[in-house]
C-alpha positions as CSV (number, residue, x, y, z in Angstrom):
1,X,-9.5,-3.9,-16.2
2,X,-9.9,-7.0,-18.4
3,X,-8.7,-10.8,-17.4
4,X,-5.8,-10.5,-20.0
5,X,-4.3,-7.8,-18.1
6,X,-4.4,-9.2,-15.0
7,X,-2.7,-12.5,-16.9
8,X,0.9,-13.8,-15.0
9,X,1.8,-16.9,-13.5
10,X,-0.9,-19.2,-12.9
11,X,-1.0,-21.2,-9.6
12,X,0.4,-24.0,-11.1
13,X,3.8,-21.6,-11.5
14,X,3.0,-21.7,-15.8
15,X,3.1,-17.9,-17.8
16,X,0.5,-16.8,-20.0
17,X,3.4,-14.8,-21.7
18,X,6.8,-13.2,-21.1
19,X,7.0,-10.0,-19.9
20,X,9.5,-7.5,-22.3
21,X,11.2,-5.2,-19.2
22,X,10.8,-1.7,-19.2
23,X,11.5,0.9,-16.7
24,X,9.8,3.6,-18.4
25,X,6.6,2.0,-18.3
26,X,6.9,0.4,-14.7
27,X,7.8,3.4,-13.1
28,X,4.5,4.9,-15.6
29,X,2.7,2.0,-14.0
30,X,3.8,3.3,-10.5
31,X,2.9,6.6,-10.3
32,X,0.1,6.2,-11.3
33,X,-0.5,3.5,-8.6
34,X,0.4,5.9,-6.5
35,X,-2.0,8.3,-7.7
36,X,-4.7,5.7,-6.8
37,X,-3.3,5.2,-3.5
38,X,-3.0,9.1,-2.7
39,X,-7.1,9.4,-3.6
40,X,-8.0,6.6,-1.3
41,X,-6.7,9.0,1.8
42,X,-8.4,11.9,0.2
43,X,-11.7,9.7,0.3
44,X,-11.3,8.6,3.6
45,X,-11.4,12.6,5.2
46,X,-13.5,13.6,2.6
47,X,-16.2,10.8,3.8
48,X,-16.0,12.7,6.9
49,X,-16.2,11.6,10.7
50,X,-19.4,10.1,10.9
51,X,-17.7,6.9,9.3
52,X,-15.0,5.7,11.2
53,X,-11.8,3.9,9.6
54,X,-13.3,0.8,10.1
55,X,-16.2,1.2,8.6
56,X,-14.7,2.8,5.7
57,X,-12.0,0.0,5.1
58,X,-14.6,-2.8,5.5
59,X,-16.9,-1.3,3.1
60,X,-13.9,-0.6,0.9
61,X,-12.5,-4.2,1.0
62,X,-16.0,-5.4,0.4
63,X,-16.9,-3.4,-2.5
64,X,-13.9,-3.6,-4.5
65,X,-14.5,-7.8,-3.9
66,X,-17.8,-7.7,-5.8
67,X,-16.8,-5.3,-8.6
68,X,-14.2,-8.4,-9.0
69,X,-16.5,-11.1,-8.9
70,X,-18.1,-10.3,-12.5
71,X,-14.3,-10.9,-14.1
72,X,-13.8,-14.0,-11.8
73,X,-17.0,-15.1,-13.2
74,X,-16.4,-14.7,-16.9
75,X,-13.2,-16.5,-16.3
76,X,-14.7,-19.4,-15.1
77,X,-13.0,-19.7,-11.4
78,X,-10.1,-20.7,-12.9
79,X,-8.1,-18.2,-11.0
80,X,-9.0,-19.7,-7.8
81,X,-6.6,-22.5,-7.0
82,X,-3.7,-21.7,-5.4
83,X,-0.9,-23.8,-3.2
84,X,0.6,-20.6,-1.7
85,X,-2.5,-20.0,1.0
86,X,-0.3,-19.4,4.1
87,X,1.3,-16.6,2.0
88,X,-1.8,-15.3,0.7
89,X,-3.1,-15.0,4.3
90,X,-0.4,-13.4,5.3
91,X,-0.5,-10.7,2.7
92,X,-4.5,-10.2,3.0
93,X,-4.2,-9.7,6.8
94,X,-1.0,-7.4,6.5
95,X,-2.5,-5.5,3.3
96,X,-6.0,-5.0,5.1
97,X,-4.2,-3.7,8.3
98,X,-1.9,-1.2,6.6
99,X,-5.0,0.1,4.8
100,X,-7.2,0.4,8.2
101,X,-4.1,2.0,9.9
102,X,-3.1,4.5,6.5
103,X,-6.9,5.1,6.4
104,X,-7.1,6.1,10.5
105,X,-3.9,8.3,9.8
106,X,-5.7,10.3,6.7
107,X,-8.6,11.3,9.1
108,X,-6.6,12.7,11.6
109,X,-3.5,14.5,10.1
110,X,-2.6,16.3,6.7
111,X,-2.5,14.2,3.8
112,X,1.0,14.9,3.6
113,X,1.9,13.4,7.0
114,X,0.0,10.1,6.2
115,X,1.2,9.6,2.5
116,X,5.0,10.3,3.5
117,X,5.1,7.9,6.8
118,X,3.3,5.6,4.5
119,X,6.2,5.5,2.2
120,X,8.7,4.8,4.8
121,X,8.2,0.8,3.7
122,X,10.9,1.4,1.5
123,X,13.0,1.5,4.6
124,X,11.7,-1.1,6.9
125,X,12.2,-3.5,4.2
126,X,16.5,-4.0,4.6
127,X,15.7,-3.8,8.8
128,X,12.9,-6.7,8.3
129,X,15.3,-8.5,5.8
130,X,18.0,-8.0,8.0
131,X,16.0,-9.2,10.9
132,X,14.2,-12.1,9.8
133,X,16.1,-13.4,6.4
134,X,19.3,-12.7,8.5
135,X,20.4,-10.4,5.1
136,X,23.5,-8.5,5.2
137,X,22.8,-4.5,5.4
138,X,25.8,-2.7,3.7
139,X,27.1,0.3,5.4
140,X,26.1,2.6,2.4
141,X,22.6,1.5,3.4
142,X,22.6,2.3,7.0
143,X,23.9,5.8,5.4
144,X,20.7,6.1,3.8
145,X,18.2,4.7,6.9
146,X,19.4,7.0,9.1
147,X,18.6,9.5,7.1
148,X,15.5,8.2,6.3
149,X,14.3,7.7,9.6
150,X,16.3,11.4,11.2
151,X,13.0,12.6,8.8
152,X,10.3,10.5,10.6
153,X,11.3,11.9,13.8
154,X,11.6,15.4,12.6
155,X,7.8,14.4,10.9
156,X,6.4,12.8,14.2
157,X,7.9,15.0,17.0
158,X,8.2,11.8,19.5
159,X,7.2,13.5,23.1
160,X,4.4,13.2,25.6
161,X,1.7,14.2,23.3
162,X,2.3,11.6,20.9
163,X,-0.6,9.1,22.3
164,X,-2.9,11.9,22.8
165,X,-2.2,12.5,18.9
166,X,-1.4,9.6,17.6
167,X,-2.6,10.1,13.5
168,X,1.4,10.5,13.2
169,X,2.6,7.3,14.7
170,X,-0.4,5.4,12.8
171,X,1.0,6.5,9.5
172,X,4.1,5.1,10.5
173,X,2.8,1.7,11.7
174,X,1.4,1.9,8.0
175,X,4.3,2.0,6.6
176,X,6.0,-1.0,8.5
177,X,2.6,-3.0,8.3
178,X,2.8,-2.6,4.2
179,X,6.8,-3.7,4.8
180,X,5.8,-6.7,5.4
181,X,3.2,-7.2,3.3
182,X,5.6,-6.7,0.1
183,X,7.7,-9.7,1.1
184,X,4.8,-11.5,0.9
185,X,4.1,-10.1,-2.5
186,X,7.5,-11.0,-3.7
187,X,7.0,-14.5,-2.8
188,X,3.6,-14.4,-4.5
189,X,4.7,-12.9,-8.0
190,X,6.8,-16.0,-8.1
191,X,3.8,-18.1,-8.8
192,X,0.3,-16.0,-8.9
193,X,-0.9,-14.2,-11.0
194,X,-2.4,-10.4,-10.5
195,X,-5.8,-11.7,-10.4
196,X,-5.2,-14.4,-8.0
197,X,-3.5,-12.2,-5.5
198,X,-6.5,-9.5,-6.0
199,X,-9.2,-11.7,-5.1
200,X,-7.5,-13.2,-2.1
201,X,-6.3,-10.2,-1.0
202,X,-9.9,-8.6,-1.0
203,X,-11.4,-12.3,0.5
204,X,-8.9,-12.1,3.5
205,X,-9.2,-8.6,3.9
206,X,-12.9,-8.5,4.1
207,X,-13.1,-11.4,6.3
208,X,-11.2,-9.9,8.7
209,X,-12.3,-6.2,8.4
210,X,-16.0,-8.0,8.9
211,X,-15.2,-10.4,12.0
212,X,-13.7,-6.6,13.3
213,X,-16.8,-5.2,12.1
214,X,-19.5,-7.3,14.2
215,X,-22.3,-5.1,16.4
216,X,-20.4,-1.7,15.0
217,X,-22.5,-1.7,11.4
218,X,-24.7,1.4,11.1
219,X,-26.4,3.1,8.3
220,X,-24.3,5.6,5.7
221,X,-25.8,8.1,3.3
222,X,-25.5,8.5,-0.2
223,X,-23.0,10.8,0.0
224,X,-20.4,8.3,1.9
225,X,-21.3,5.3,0.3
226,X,-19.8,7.3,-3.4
227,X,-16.7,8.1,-1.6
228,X,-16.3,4.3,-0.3
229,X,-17.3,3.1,-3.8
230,X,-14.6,5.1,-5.2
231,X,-12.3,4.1,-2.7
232,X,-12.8,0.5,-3.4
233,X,-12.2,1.4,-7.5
234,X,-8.8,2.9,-6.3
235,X,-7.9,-0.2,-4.3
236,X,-8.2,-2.2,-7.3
237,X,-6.7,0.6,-9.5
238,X,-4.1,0.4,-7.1
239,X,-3.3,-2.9,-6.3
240,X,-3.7,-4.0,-10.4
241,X,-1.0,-1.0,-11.2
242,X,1.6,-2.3,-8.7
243,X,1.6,-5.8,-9.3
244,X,1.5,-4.9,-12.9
245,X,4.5,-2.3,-12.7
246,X,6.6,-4.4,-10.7
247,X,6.4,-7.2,-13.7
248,X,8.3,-4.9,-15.8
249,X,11.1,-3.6,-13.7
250,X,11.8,-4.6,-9.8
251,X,11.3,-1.9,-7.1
252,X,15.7,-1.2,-6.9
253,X,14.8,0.0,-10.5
254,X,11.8,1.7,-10.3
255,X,10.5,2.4,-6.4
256,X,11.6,6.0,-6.1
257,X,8.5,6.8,-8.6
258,X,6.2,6.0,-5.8
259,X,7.1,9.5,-3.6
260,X,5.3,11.3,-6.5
261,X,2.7,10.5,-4.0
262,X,3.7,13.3,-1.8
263,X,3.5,15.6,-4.4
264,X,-0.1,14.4,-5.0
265,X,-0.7,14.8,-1.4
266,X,0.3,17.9,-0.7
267,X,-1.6,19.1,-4.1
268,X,-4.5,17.4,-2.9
269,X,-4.4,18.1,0.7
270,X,-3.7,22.3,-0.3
271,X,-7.1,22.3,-2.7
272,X,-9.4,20.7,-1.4
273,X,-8.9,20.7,2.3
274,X,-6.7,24.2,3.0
275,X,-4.1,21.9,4.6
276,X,-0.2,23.7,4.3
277,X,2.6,21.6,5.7
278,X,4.5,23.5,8.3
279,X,8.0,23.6,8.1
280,X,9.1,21.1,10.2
281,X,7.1,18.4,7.9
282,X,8.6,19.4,5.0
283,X,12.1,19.2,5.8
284,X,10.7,15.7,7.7
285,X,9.7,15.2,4.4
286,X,12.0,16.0,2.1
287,X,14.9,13.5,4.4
288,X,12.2,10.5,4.2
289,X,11.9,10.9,0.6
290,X,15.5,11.0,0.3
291,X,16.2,8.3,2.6
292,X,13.8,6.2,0.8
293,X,15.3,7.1,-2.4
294,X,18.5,5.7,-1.8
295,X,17.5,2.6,0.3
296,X,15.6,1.4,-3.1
297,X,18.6,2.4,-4.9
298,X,21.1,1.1,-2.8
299,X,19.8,-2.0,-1.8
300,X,19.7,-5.4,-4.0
301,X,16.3,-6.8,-4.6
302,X,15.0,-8.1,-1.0
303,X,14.9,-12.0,-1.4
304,X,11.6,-12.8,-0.6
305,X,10.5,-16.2,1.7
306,X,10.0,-19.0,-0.1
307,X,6.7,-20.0,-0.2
């Protein structure tokens, strides 16, 4: 990752250089975000239970803040000043507790169940515009929710259990969490650049993954401390590919690339951890992804708050 790359809109609102659209390579750019985002799950079970999800995402937030501070330094700071705070704590604290809550869902259901109920944002994003920005939803849209959220039930089987259980229902608060989060980013890519957004997303979201950290430290092994380091080299993988990918082509265009992460779930999820969706999660699944398909489709770009 070089400083060019990470190169938009400065804080003062000014370009380094025009951006040529291109679906092809935003929706290139997306997948493999994806990818990135699919691995960090992977990590977090594969780390195993003597690290909590707290621990993990600290440690995560943390280390992927000093592999950035070596690229802040050779740029001179200059990527610092901002006049959008407000909405870059708003993002950090929303970004840092979809990760915590997507991270606590990987540890205690199938891969598949966490990536999928992650990617339900695309759906919560008309109901929260609808909500709060008082946006029309057309009826073609409400269509494509309901069947969109028909498969989250059918994938969380709502009944008593559900509490005692609840890896299902924190995937979803994930993907309502990262909902809001988005808007935020919206609002930012009007005047931030990717490297701005990355270091205050990481700032905010290690703050607050350390103040939630206090008296619970405890020592890690070798072992861990890899799969947290690569964790925090796919949360900047991660974050870097979608700020980049939505430059070239907004999410109506492109955002139905991003359920190629339940392919990599369930490919990742069937080698190295055994783990075979029942039936019932896979039609779940197949409606979400659906759903989600035509929400993005269907739906004109989400105006985002002013800043």
């Amino acid at each position: 990752m070089d400083g060019e790359a990470l190169q938009g809109p400065d804080s003062n609102g000014n370009r380094g250089g025009p951006v040529r659209p291109s679906v092809a390579r935003g929706a290139a750019l997306l997948v493999a975000a994806f990818l990135a985002n699919t691995l960090q799950s992977a990590f977090a079970r594969a780390v195993g239970s003597a690290m909590d999800a707290l621990m993990f995402t600290w440690l995560t937030f943390i280390l992927a803040l000093l592999l950035l501070i070596p690229l802040l330094a050779t740029r001179g700071g200059r990527d610092l000043p901002t006049r959008v705070f407000p909405l870059h704590l708003l993002r950090g604290a929303m970004g840092m507790a979809g990760f915590l809550l997507f991270m606590s869902a990987a540890k205690l259901v199938n891969l598949v169940n966490a990536n999928v109920l992650l990617n339900t944002t695309p759906m919560f994003i008309p109901l929260l515009a609808w909500l709060v920005l008082r946006q029309r939803i057309p009826p073609s849209l409400w269509k494509a929710l309901a069947v969109g959220f028909a498969g989250m039930v059918i994938v969380v089987q709502p009944n008593a259990s559900l509490l005692d259980k609840p890896g299902d229902l924190l995937g979803l608060a994930a993907g309502f969490v990262c909902a809001i989060e988005f808007l935020a980013v919206k609002a930012l890519g009007r005047s931030e650049s990717a490297l701005t957004q990355l270091v205050y997303f990481l700032a905010i979201g290690g703050l607050v993954s350390s103040l939630m950290m206090v008296g619970q430290f405890h020592a890690i092994t070798p072992d861990q401390f890899l799969w947290v380091l690569a964790s925090a080299l796919c949360l900047l993988s991660f974050q870097f590919l979608l700020i980049r990918a939505y430059s070239y082509a907004d999410p109506s265009a492109i955002g139905a690339f991003q359920y190629a992460s339940v392919v990599f779930a369930g490919l990742i999820g069937w080698i190295w951890f055994g783990q075979i969706p029942n039936a019932g999660v896979v039609v779940g699944t197949v409606l979400i992804c659906v759903g989600g398909v035509l929400s993005l489709v269907g739906q004109n770009p989400v105006a985002a708050p002013q800043p």
